[in-house]
C-alpha positions as CSV (number, residue, x, y, z in Angstrom):
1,X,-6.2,13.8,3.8
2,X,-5.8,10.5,3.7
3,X,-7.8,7.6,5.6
4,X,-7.6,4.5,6.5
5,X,-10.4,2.3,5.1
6,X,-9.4,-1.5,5.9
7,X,-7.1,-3.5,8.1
8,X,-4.9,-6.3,5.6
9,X,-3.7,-9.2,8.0
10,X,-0.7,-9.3,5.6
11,X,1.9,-7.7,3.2
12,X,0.4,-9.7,-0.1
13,X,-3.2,-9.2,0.5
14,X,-2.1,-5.3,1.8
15,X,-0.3,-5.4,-2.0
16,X,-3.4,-7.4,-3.8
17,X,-6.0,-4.9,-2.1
18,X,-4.4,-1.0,-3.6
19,X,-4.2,-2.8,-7.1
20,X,-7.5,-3.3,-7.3
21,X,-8.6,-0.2,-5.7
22,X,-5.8,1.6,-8.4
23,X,-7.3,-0.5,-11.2
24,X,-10.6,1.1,-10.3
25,X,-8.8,4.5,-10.2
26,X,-9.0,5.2,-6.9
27,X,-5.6,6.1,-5.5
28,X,-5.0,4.1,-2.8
29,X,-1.5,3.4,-0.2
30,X,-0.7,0.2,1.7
31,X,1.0,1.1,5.0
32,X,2.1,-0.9,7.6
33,X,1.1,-1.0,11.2
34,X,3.5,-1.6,14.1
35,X,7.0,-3.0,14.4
36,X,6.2,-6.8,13.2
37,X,4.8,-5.3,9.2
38,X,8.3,-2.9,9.3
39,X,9.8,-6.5,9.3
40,X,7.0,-7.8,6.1
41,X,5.1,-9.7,8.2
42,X,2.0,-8.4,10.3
43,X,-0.8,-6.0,9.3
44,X,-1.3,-3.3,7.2
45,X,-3.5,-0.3,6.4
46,X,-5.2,0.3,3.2
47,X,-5.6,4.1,2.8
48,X,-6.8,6.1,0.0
49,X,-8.3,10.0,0.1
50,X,-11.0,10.8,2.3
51,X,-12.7,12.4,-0.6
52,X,-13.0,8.7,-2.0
53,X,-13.5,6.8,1.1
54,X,-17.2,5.9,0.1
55,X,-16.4,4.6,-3.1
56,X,-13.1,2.5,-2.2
57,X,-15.4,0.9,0.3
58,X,-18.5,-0.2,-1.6
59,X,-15.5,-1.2,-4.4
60,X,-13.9,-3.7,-1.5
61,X,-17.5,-4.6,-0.6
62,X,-18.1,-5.4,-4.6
63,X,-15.5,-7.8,-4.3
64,X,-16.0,-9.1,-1.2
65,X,-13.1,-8.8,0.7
66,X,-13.2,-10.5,3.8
């Protein structure tokens, strides 16, 4: 199941955030939330497996993203 771990206030740091998660081989999905981000602009969630919740999280807090 999949899970959302982080809130990105836009499309490129939505984009920049799942490479490096991917790059640390976690699979991880960029999706957006509510009608502005289906237009690009607005929010977006970062999800990745529940399984690997723990470990996407102390990877964005190893980089810390703000």
């Amino acid at each position: 199941m999949w899970i959302a771990i982080y809130i990105a206030a836009n499309r490129a740091q939505a984009e920049m955030l799942k490479n490096l998660l991917c790059n640390e081989g976690i699979l991880a999905n960029a999706r957006p939330t509510g009608v502005a981000s289906a237009l690009g602009d607005g929010m977006y969630e970062i999800l990745v497996l529940e399984s690997e919740a723990d470990e996407a999280h102390a990877v964005l807090c190893q980089h810390a993203v703000k």
